[in-house]
C-alpha positions as CSV (number, residue, x, y, z in Angstrom):
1,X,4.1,-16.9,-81.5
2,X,8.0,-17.3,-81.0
3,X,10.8,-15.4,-81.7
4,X,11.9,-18.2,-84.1
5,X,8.1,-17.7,-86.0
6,X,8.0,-13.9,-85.5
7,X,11.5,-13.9,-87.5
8,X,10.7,-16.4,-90.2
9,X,7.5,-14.8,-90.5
10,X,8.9,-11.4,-91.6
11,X,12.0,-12.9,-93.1
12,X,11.8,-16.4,-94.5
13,X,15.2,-18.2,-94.6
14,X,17.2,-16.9,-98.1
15,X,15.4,-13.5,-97.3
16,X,18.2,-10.8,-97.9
17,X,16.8,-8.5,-95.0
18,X,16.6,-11.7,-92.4
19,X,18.6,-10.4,-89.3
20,X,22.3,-11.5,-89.0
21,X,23.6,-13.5,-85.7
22,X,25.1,-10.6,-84.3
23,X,21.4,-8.6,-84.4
24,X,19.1,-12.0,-83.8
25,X,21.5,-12.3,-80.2
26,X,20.3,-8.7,-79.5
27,X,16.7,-9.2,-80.1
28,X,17.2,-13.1,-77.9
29,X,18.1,-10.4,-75.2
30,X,16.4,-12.1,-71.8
31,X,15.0,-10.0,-69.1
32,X,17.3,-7.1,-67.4
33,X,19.0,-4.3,-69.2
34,X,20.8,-4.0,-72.5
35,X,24.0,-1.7,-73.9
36,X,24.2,-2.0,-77.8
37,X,27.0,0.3,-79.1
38,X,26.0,0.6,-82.3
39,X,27.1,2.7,-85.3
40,X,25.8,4.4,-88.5
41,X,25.0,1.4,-90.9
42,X,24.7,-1.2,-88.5
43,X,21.5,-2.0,-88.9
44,X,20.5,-0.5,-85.3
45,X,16.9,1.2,-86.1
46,X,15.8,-2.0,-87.7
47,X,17.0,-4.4,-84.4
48,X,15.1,-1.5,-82.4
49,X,11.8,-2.2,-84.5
50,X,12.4,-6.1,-84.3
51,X,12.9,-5.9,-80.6
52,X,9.5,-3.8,-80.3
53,X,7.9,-6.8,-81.9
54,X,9.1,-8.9,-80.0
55,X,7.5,-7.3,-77.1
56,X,4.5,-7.4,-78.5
57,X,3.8,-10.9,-80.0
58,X,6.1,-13.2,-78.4
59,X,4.9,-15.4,-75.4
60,X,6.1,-19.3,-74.7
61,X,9.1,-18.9,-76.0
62,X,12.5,-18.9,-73.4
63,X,13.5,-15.2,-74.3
64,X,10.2,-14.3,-73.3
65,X,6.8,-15.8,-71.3
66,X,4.7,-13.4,-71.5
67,X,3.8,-10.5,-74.1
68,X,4.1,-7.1,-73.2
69,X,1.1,-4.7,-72.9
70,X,1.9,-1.5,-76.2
71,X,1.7,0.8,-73.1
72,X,4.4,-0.5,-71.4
73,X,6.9,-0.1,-73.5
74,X,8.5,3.4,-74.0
75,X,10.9,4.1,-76.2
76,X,12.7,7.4,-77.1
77,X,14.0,9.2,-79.8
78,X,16.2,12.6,-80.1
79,X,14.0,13.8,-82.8
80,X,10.5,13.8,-84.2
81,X,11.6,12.4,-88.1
82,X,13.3,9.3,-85.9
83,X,10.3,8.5,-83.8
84,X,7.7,9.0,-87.1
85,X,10.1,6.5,-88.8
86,X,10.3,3.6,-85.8
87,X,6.8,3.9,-85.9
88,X,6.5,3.5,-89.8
89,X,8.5,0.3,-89.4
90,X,6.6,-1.3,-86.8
91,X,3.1,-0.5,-88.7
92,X,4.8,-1.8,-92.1
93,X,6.0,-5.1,-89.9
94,X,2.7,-5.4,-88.1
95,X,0.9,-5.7,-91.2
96,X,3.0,-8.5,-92.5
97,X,2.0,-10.6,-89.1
98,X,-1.5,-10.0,-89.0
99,X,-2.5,-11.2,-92.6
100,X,-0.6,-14.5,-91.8
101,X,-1.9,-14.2,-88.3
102,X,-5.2,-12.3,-88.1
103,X,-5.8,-12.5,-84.3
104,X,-2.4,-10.3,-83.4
105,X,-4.7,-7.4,-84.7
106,X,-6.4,-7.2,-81.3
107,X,-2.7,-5.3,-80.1
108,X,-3.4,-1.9,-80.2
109,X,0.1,-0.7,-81.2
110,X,-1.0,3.1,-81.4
111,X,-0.7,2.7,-77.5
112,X,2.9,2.5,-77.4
113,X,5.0,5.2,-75.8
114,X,7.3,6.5,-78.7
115,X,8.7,9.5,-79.0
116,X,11.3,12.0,-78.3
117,X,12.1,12.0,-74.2
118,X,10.7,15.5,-74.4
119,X,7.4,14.7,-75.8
120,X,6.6,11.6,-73.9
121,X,6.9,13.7,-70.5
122,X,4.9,16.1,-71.9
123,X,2.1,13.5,-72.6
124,X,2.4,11.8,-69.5
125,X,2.1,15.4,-67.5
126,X,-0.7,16.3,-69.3
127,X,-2.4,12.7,-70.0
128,X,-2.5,12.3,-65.8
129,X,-2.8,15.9,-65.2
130,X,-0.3,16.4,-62.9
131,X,0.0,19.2,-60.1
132,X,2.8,20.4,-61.1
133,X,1.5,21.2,-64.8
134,X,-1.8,22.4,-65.0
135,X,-2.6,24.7,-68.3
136,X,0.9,24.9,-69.0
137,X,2.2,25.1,-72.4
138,X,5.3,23.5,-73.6
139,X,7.4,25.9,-75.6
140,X,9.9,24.6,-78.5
141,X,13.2,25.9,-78.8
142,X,12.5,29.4,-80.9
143,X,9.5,29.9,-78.4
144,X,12.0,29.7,-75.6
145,X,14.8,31.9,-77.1
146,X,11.7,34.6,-77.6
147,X,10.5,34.3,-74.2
148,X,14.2,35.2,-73.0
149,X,14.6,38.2,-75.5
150,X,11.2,39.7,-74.7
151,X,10.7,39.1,-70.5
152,X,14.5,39.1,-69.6
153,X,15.7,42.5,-68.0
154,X,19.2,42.2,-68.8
155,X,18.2,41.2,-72.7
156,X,15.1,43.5,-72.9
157,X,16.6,46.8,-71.1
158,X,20.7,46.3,-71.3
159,X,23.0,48.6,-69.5
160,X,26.0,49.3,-70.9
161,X,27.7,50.3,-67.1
162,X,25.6,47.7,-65.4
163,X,26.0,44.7,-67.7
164,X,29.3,45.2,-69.6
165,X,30.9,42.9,-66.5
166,X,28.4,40.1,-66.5
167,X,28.9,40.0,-70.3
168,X,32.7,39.8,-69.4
169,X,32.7,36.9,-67.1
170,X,30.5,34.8,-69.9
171,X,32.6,36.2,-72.7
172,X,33.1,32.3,-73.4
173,X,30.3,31.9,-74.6
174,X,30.6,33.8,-77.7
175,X,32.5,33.2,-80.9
176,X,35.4,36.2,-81.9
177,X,32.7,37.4,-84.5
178,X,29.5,37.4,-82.2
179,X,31.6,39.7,-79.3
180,X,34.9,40.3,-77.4
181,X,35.4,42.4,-74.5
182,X,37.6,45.0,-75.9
183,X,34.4,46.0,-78.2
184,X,33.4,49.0,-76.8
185,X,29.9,47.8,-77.0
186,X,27.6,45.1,-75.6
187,X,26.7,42.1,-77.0
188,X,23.9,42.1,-79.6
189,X,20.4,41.2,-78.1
190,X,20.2,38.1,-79.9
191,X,23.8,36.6,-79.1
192,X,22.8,37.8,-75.1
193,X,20.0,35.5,-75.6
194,X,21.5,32.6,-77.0
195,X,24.1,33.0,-73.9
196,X,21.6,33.0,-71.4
197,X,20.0,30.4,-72.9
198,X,22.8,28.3,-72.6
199,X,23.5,29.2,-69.2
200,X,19.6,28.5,-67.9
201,X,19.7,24.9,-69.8
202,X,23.1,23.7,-67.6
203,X,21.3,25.1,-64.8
204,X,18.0,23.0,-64.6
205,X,20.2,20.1,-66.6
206,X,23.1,19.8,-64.5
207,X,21.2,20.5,-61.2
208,X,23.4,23.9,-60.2
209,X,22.0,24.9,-56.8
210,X,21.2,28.6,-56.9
211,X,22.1,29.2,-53.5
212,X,25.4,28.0,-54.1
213,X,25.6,30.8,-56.8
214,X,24.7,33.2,-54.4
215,X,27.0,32.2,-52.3
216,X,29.7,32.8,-55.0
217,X,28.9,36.1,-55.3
218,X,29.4,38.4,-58.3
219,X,28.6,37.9,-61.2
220,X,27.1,34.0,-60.0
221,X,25.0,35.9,-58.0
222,X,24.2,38.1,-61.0
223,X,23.1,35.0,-62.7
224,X,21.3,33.5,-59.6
225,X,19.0,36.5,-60.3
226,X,18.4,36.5,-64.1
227,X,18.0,32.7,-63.8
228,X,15.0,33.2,-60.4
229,X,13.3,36.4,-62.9
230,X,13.4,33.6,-65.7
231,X,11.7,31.0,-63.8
232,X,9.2,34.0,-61.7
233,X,8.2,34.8,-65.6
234,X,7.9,31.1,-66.4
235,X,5.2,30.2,-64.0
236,X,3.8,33.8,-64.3
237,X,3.1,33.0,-67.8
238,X,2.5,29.4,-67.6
239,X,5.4,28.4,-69.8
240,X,7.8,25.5,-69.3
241,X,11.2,24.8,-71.7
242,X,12.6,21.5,-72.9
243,X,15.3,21.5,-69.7
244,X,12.3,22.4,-66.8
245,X,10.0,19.7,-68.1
246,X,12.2,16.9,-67.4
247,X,12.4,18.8,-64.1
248,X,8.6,18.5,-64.2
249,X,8.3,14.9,-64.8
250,X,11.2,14.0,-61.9
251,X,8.8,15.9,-59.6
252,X,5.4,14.4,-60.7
253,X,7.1,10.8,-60.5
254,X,7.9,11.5,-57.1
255,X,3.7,12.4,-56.0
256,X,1.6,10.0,-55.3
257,X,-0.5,10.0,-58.9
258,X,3.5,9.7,-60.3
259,X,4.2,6.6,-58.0
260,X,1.1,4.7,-59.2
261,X,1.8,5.2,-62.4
262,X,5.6,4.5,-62.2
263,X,4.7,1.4,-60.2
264,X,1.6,0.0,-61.9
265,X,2.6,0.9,-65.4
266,X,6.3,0.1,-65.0
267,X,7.5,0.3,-68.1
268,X,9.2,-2.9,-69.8
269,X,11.7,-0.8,-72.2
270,X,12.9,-2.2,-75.6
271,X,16.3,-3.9,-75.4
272,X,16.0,-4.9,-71.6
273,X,16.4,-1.3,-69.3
274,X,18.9,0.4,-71.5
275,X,20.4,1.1,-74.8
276,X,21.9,3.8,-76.9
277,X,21.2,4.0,-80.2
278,X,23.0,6.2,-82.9
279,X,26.7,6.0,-80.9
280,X,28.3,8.6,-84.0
281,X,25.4,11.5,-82.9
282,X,25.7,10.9,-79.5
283,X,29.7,11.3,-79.0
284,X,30.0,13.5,-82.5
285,X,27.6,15.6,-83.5
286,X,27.6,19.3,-81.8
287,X,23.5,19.4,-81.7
288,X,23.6,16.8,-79.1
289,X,26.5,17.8,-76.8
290,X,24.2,17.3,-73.5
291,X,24.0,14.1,-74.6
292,X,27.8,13.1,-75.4
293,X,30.2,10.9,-73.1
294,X,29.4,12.3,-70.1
295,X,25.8,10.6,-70.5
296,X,26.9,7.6,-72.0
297,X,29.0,7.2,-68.8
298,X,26.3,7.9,-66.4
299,X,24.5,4.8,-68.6
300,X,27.4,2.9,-67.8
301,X,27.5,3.7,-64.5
302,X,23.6,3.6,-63.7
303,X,23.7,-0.7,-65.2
304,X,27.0,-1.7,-64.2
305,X,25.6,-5.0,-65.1
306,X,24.2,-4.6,-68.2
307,X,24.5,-6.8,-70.9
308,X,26.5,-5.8,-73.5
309,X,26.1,-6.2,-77.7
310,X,27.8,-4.7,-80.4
311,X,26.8,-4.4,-83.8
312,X,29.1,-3.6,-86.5
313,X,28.5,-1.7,-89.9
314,X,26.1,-3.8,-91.9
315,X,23.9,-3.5,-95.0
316,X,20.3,-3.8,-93.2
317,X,19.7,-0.4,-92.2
318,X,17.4,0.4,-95.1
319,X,15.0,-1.9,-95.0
320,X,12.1,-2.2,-95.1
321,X,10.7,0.6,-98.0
322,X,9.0,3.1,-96.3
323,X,8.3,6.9,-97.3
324,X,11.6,8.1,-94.6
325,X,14.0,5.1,-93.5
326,X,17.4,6.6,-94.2
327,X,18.9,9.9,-91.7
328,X,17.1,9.3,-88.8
329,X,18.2,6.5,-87.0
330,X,19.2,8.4,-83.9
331,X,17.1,6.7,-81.1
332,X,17.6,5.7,-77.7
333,X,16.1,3.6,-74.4
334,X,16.3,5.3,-71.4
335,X,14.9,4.4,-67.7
């Protein structure tokens, strides 16, 4: 099948839903990786499914020799509702294919990698059993704010004397109404763990080096401490958090087990080697500030010579009818 017959298949000519040029020069995409800065609207999700497609069932065709095996493709989501909804697509579209072509059924598309980034490494950890995370359990956000407040000394035991100037150099990271230093008394269990929180996540995200906090002195050091009792408690307890997994995965890919299966299972990613998908969440929206310019420029910078699309606001993104197609269009590809 080619990408000409995939797309009249799923979208005879006159059909309202038939990709525009702007989208069909997206999913023509050849080898190598993509940018597609792409906004609410613009029809993103659906060029996403399309391009998964593509992977799957085209071969002889110029975009595209060969097809490409479900489990090497990996694509990634920034929430559960977004990956469920990709995957609703692509099942609705398979369908379509295999009654007008029934030998396409033989592609097992349940062995695509789809998810959020989180819950892909978490798969892969425990799918190849790595080292590194054996009987671990992955804990979600709420888990890991409880671990803090019950096995953190500062949170479970506080100190008035001790504490008041740790709380004072981090004063930051609270609003007026959750604590200011002239209060004459500590910050409320749940706000000290929704600091720390914050301050473990940059740690393992942004790579600080402990040492280097210890070398600061202070109230660094102070943190150097909490953050080494955090992780002692961790592997004591056999826990792991959304920002020590990807730490997790980094290591694994680095063992021999993770360089067979980052070599032999290379995965050929939707839209060439990179796209971002969702640009409004991304630069916008405060529940994704990890992921805001700063990434987006590392993208840049990572495939200086990536292709680059751009898709304006359309009509397309609500097709085709499935139980949850609108609000959750926030999806990525990431190497």
């Amino acid at each position: 099948m080619t990408l000409t017959e995939l797309i009249d298949t799923l979208f005879p000519p006159g059909h309202p839903n038939r990709p525009t040029p702007e989208q069909e020069a997206i999913l023509r995409h050849p080898q190598g990786p993509a940018w597609v800065l792409a906004g609410p609207g613009s029809g993103k999700t659906e060029v996403l499914t399309l391009f998964v497609l593509r992977l799957l069932y085209v071969e002889h065709d110029p975009v595209q020799f060969a097809r490409t095996q479900p489990e090497a493709i990996f694509v990634t989501t920034f929430t559960e509702k977004a990956a469920r909804n990709l995957e609703d697509r692509i099942s609705h579209y398979r369908n379509q294919l295999v009654v007008q072509r029934p030998a396409l059924a033989a592609i097992d598309i349940s062995k695509l990698r789809l998810g959020t980034l989180h819950g892909l490494c978490n798969d892969l950890l425990q799918e190849h059993r790595a080292p590194n995370y054996q009987n671990v359990r992955l804990m979600d956000e709420l888990e890991s704010s409880m671990f803090v407040y019950e096995h953190i000394s500062i949170v479970d035991a506080p100190n008035p004397t001790n504490d008041r100037p740790f709380w004072t150099h981090f004063s930051y990271l609270f609003s007026p109404r959750e604590w200011q230093t002239i209060w004459a008394w500590l910050p409320s269990k749940w706000n000290m763990t929704a600091a720390l929180v914050k301050l473990f996540n940059r740690i393992v995200e942004d790579r600080i080096a402990v040492a280097a906090m210890r070398a600061a002195g202070g109230q660094w050091l102070r943190l150097a401490d909490l953050y080494e009792e955090y992780r002692t408690k961790l592997q004591a307890e056999h826990r792991c958090d959304f920002s020590h997994l990807q730490g997790h995965f980094l290591e694994f890919l680095q063992t021999p087990l993770g360089r067979r299966f980052r070599d032999g299972k290379r995965a050929k990613l939707a839209k060439g080697e990179q796209m971002v998908d969702g640009l409004r969440e991304l630069m916008v929206d405060d529940a994704f500030k990890p992921f805001r310019g700063d990434t987006a420029l590392e993208f840049l910078r990572d495939f200086p010579n990536a292709e680059r699309y751009r898709l304006n606001e359309l009509s397309m993104e609500s097709s085709p009818p499935q139980p949850h197609t609108k609000g959750s269009s926030t999806s990525r590809i990431v190497s």
